[in-house]
C-alpha positions as CSV (number, residue, x, y, z in Angstrom):
1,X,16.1,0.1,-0.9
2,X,13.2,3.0,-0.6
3,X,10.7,1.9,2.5
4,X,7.3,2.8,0.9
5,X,3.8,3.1,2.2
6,X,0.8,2.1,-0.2
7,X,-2.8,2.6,0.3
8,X,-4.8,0.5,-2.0
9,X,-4.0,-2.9,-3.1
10,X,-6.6,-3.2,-6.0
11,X,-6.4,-4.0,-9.8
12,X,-4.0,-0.9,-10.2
13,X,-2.2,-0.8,-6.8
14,X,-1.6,-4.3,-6.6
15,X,0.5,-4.5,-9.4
16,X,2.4,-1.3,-9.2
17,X,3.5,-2.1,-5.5
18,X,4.3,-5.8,-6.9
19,X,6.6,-4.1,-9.2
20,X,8.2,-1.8,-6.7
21,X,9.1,-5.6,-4.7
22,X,10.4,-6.3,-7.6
23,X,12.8,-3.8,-8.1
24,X,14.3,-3.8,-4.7
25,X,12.1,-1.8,-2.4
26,X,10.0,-2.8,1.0
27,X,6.4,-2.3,0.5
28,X,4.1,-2.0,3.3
29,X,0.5,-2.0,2.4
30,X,-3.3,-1.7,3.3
31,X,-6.2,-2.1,1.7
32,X,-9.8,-2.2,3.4
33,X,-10.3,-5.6,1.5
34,X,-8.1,-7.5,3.6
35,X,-8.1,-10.4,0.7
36,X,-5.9,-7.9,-1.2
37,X,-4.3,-6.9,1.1
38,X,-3.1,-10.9,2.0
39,X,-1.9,-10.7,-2.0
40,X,1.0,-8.4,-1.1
41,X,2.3,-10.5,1.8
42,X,2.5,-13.7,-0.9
43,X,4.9,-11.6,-2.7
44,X,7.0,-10.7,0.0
45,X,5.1,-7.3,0.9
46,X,4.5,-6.5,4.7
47,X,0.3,-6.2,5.1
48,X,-0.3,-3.4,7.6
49,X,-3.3,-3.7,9.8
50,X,-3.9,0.4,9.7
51,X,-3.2,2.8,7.4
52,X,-1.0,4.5,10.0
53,X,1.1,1.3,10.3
54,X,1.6,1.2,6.7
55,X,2.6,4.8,6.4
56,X,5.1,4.4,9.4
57,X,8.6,4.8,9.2
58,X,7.6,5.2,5.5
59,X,10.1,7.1,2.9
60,X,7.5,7.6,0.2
61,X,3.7,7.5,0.6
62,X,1.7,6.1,-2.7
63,X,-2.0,5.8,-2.8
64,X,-3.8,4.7,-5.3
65,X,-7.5,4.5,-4.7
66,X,-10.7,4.8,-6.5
67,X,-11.9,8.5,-6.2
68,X,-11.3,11.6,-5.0
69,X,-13.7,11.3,-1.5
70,X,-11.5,8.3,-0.5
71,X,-7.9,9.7,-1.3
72,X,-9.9,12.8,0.9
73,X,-10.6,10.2,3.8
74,X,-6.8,8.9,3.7
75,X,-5.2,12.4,4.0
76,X,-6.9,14.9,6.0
77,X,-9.5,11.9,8.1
């Protein structure tokens, strides 16, 4: 089991970080729409409160976000 960090639990991240549950792995996520976010804990994802928290102790870091300025804002701010 790969412990994974995801950023972005919309209409795309949502569903690939449902499908990584799926398949074995612990996903710990955050989204800034914490009603998204709640999503991932109803399929037996951990909701992080930060994106630090969700990236800690993390294996593999996915983000999947709307546009470039706020995958920007997630890695270097």
């Amino acid at each position: 089991m790969t412990q994974i960090g995801f950023i972005g639990l919309g209409r795309m991240g949502f569903p690939m970080a449902q499908n990584l549950i799926k398949a074995g792995h612990a996903v710990t996520g955050f989204d800034v729409d914490s009603a998204a976010a709640e999503r991932l804990s109803a399929v037996s994802g951990t909701v992080a409160t930060a994106i630090d928290v969700a990236c800690a102790g993390a294996e593999v870091v996915i983000t999947m976000l709307p546009s470039g300025k706020e995958v920007r804002e997630v890695y270097l701010g």
